[in-house]
C-alpha positions as a LaTeX table, in Angstrom:
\begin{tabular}{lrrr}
\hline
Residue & $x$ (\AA) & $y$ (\AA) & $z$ (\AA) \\
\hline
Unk1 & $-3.91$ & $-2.79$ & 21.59 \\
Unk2 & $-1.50$ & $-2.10$ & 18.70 \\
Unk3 & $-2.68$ & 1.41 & 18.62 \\
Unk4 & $-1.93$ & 1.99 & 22.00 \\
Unk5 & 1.27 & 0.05 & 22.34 \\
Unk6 & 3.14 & 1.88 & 19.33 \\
Unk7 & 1.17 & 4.95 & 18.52 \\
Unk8 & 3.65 & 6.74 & 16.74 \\
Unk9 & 4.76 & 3.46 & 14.14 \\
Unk10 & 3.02 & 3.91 & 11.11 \\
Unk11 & 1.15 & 1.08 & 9.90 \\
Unk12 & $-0.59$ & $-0.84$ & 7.20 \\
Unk13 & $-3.49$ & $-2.85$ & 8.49 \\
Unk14 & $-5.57$ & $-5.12$ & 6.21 \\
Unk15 & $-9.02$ & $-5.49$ & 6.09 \\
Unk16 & $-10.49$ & $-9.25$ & 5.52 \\
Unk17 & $-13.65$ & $-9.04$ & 6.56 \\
Unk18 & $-16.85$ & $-8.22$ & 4.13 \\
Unk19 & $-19.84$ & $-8.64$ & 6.00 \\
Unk20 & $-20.63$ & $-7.36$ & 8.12 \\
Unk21 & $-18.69$ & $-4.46$ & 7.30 \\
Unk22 & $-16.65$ & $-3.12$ & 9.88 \\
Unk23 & $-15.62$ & $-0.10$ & 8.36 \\
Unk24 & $-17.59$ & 2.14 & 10.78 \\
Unk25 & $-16.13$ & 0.79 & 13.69 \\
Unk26 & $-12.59$ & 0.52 & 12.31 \\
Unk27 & $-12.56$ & 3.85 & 11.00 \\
Unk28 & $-14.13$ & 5.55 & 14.79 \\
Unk29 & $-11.15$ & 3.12 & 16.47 \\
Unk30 & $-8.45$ & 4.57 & 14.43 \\
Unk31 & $-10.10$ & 8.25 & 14.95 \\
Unk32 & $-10.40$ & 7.86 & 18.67 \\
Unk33 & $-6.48$ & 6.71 & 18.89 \\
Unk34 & $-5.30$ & 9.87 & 16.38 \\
Unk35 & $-3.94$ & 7.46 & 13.68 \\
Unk36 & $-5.53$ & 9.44 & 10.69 \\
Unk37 & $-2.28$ & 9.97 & 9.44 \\
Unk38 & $-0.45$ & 6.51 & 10.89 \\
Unk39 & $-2.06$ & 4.08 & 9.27 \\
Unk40 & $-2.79$ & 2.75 & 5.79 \\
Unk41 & $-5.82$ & 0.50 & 4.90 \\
Unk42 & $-5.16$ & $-2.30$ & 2.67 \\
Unk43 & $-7.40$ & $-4.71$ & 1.19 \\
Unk44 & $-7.68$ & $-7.41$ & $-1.19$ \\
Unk45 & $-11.50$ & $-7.21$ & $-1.06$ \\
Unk46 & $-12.83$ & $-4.20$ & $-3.55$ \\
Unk47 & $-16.01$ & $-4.41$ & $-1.03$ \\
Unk48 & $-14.27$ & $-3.54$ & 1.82 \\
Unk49 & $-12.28$ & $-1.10$ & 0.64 \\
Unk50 & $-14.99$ & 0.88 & $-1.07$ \\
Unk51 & $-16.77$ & 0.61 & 1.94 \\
Unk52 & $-13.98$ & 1.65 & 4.43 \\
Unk53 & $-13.01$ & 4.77 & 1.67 \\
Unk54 & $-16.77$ & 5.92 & 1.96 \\
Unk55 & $-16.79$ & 5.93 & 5.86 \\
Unk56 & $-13.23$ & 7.39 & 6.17 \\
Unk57 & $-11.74$ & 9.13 & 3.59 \\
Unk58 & $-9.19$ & 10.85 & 6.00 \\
Unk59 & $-7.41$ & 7.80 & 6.15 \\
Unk60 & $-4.81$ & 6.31 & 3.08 \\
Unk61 & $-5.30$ & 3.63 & 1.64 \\
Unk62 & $-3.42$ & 0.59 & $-0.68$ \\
Unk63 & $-5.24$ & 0.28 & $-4.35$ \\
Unk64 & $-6.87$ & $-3.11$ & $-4.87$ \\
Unk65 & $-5.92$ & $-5.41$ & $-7.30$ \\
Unk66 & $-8.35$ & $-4.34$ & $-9.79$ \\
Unk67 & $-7.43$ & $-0.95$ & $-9.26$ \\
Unk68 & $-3.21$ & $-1.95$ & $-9.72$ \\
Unk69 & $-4.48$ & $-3.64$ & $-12.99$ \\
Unk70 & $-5.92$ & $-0.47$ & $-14.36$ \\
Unk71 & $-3.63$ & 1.58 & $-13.69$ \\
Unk72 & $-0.84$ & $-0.45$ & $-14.76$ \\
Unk73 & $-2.11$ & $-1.14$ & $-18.16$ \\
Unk74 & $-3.06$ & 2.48 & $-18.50$ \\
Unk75 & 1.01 & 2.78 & $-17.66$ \\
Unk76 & 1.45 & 0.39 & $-20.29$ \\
Unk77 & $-0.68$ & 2.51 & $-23.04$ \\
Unk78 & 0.61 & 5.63 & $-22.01$ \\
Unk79 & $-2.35$ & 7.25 & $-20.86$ \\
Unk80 & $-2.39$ & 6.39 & $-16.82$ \\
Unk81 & $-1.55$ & 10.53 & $-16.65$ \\
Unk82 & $-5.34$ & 10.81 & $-17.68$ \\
Unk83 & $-6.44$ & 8.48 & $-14.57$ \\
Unk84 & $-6.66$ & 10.24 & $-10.52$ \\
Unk85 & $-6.61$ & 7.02 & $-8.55$ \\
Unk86 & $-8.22$ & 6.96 & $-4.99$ \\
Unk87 & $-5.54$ & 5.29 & $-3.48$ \\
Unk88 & $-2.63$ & 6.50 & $-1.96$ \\
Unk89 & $-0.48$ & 3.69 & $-2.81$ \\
Unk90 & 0.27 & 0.52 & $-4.68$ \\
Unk91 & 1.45 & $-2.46$ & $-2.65$ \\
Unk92 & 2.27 & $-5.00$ & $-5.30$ \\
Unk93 & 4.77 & $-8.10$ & $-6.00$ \\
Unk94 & 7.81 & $-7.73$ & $-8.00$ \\
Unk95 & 5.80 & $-9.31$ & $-10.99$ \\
Unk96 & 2.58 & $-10.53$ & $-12.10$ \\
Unk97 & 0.52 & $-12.05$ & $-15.49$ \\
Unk98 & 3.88 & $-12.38$ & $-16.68$ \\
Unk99 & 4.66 & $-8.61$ & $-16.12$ \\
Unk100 & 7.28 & $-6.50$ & $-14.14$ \\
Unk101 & 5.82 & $-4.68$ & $-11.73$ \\
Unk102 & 8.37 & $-3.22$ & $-9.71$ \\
Unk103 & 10.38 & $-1.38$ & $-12.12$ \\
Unk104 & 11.88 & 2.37 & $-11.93$ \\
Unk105 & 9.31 & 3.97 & $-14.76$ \\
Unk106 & 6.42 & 2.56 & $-13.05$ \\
Unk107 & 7.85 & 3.72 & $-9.54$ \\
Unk108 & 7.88 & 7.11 & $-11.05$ \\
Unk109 & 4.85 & 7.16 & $-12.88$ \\
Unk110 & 3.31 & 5.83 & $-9.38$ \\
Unk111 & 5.20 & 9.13 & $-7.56$ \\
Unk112 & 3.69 & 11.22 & $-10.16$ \\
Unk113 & $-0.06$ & 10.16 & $-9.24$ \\
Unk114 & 1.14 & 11.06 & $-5.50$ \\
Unk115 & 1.01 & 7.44 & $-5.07$ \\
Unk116 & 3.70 & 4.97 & $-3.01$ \\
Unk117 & 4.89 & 2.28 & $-4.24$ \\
Unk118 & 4.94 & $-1.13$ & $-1.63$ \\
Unk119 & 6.44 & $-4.36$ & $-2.73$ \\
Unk120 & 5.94 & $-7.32$ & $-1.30$ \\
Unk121 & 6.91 & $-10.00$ & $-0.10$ \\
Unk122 & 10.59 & $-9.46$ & $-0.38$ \\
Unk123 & 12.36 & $-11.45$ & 1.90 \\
Unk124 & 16.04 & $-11.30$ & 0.55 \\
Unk125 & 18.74 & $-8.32$ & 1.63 \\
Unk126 & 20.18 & $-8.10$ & $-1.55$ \\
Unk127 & 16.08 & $-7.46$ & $-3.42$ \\
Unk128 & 15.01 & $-5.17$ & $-0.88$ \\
Unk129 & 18.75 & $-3.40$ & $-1.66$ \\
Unk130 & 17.71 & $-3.71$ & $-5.27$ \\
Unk131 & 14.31 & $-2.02$ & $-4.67$ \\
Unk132 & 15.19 & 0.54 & $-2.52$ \\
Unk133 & 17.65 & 1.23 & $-5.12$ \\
Unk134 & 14.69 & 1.78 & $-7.54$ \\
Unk135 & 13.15 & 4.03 & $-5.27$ \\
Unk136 & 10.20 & 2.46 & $-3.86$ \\
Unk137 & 8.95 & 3.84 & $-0.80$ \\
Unk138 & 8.47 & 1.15 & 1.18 \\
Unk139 & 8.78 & $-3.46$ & 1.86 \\
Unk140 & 6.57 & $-5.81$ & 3.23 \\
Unk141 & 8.46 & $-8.85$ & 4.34 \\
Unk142 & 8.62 & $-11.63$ & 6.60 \\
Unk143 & 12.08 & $-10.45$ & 7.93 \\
Unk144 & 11.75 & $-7.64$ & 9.06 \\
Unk145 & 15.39 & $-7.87$ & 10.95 \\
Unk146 & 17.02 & $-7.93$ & 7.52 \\
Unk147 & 15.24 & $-4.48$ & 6.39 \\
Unk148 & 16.45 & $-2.99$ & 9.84 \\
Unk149 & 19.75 & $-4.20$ & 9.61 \\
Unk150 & 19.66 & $-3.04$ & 5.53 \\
Unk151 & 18.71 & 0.37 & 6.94 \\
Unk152 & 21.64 & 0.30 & 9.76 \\
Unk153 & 18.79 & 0.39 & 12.48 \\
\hline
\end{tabular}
C-alpha cells in the first residue's frame, strides 16, 4: 500500500522478521513496484539483512550494528580506508559505548566509503540544525513536522 500510495518518496523500511525469511518476497514486492532505487533496507537483525543482501543486491541497504562497530573502530585506528563495507549507509545515534558517533570526521570518513550517514532519533530543531550542520545526509525522528519546517517545506 505504501508503495503505491507514495511511489516517488524514498524510503527506509526495516526488516524484523527472521524466520521465515521474507527476503524473497520483499525483495519481488519492491521489484514489481520499481522502488530499486526508493527504498533502503534496514535491519537490526544481521540474519535478515544478509539474507535480504543475497536475494537483492540492487537494493541499498543500512549497516547493522555489528557492521557500524567495525567500521567505527577501524575509524578509530585509522585503517577503516582498508575496509569496502556492503552497506550503503550508517543509520546510527548521536552516541554509543560511551562514544560520539555523529561527528564531522566520521561523517566524512562515512562519505568517503560512498556511505550516508542517518542519525537517529533526533527529535529536537535545534540537533537536527546541529547535524545537518555536520553534514549528515539524512534524520530519523518522531517529528517529522519539525524537520519539514527546519527545511522551510
Amino acid at each position: 500500500e505504501i508503495f503505491q500510495r507514495f511511489p516517488e518518496i524514498p524510503m527506509t523500511i526495516e526488516l524484523k522478521q527472521v524466520e521465515p525469511s521474507i527476503a524473497k518476497s520483499f525483495c519481488q514486492l519492491i521489484r514489481d513496484y520499481g522502488m530499486e532505487t526508493k527504498v533502503l533496507v534496514a535491519s537490526f537483525k544481521q540474519e535478515a539483512m544478509a539474507d535480504f543482501r543475497a536475494e537483492c543486491p540492487e537494493v541499498a541497504t543500512s549497516a547493522v550494528e555489528e557492521e557500524v562497530r567495525r567500521l567505527f573502530y577501524m575509524y578509530l585506528g585509522r585503517v577503516h580506508r582498508l575496509h569496502t563495507p556492503t552497506a550503503n549507509a550508517l543509520q546510527i545515534p548521536e552516541s554509543a559505548a560511551g562514544f560520539d558517533l555523529i561527528t564531522p570526521r566520521f561523517i566524512r570518513a562515512a562519505h568517503n566509503r560512498n556511505m550516508q550517514v542517518h542519525g537517529w532519533t533526533i527529535n529536537e530543531s535545534e540537533e537536527m540544525q546541529r547535524f545537518l550542520n555536520m553534514g549528515i545526509d539524512g534524520l530519523i525522528t518522531d517529528y517529522p513536522d519539525r524537520a519539514l519546517e527546519l527545511l522551510g517545506r
